[in-house]
TORPA-4810 file (N, C-alpha, C, O; in nm, 3 decimals):
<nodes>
NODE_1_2.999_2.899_17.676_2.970_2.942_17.541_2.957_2.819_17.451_3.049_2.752_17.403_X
NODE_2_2.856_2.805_17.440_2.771_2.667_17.334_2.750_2.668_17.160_2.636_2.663_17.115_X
NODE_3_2.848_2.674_17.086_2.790_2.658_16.945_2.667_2.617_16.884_2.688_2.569_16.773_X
NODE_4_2.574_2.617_16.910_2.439_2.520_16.845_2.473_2.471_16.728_2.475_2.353_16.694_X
NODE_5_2.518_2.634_16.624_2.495_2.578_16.520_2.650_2.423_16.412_2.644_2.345_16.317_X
NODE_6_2.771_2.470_16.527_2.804_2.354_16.544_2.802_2.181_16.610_2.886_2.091_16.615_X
NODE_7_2.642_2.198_16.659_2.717_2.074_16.721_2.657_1.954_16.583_2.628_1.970_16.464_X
NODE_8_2.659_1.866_16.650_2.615_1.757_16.486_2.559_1.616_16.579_2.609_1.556_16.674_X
NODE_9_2.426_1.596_16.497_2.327_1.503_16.550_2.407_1.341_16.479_2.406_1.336_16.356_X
NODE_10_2.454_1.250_16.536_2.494_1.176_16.521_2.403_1.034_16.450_2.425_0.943_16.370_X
NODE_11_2.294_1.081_16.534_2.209_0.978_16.507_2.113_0.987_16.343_2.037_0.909_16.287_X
NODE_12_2.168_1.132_16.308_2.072_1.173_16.192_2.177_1.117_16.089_2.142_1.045_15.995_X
NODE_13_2.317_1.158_16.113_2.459_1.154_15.999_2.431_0.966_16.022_2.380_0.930_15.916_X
NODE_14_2.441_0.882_16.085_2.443_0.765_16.068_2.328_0.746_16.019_2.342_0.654_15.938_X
NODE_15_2.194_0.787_16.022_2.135_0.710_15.960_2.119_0.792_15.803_2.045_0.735_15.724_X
NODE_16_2.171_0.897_15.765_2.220_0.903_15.614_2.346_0.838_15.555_2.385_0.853_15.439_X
NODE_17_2.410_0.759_15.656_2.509_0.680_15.592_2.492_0.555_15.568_2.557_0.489_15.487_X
NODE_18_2.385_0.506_15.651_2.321_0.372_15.627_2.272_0.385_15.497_2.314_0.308_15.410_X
NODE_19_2.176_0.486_15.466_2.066_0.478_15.360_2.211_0.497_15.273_2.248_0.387_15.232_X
NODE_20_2.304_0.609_15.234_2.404_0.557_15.106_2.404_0.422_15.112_2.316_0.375_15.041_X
NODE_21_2.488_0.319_15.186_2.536_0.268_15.153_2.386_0.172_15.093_2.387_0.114_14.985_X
NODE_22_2.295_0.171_15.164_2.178_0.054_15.109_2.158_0.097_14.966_2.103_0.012_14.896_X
NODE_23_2.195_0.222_14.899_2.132_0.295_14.776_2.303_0.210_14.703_2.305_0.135_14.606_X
NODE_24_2.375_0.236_14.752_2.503_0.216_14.705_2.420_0.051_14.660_2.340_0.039_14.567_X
NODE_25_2.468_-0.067_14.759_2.426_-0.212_14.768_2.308_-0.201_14.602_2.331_-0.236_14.486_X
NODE_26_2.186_-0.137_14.664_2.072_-0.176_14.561_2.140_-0.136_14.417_2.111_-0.219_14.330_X
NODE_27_2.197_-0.061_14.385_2.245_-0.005_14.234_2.347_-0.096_14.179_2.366_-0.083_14.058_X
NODE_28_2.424_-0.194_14.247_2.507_-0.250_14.222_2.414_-0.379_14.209_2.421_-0.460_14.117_X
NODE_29_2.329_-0.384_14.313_2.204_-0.550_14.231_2.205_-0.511_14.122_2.258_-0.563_14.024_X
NODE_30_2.118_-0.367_14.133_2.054_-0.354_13.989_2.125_-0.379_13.836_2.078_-0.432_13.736_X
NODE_31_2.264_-0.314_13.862_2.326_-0.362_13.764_2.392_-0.510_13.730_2.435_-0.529_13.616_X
NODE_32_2.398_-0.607_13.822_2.409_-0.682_13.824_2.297_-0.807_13.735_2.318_-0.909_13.670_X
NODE_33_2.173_-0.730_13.775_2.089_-0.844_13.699_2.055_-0.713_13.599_1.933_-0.728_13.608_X
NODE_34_2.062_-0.653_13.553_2.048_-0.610_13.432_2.171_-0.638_13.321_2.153_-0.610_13.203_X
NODE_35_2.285_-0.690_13.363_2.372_-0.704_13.291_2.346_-0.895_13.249_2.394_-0.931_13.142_X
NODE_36_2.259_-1.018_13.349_2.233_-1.107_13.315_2.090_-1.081_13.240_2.071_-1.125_13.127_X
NODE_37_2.017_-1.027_13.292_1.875_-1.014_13.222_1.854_-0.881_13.183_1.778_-0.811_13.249_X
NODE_38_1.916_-0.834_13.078_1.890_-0.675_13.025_1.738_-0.630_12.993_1.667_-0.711_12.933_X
NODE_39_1.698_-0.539_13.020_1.542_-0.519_13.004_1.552_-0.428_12.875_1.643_-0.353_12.838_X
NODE_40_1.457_-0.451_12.831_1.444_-0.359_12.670_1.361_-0.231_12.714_1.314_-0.246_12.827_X
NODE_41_1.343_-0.160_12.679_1.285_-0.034_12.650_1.152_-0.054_12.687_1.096_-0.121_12.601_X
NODE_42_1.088_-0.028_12.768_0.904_-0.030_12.802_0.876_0.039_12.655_0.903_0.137_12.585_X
NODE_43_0.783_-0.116_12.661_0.688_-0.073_12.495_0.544_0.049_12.573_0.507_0.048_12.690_X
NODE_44_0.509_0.111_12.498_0.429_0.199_12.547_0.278_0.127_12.516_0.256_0.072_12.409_X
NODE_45_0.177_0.135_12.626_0.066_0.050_12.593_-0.017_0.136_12.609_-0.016_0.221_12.697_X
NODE_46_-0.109_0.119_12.510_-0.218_0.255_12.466_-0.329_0.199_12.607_-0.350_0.095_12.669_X
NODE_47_-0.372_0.324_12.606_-0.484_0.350_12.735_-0.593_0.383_12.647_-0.662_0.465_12.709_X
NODE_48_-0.633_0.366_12.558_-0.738_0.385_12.456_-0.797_0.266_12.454_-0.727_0.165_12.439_X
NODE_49_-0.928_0.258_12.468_-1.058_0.151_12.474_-1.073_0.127_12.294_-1.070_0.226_12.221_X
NODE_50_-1.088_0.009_12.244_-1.119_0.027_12.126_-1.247_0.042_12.114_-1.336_0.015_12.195_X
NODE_51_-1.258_0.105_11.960_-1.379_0.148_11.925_-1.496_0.096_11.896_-1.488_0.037_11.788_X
NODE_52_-1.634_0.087_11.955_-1.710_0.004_11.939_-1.830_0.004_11.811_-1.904_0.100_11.832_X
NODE_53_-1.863_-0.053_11.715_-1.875_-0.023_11.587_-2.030_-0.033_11.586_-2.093_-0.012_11.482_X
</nodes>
């Protein structure tokens, strides 16, 4: 008598624990150089051609 829906793919759970921790790592750069080089607010840049007279 075989559970299927217990058994657990090992190779799938490790590689979602890799990707945390790389998401973990990158967020902690990120704050890291945003706390030396803070970025301001994206200025919004018009997509409008000026007008030709």
């Amino acid at each position: 008598m075989s559970n299927d829906d217990k058994l657990v793919d090992f190779a799938a759970e490790r590689d979602k624990r890799i990707h945390d921790l790389n998401d973990k790592r990158l967020n902690e750069m990120r704050q890291a150089f945003e706390q030396v080089l803070p970025l301001g607010k994206a200025k919004k840049k018009s997509k409008n051609k000026p007008k030709k007279r």
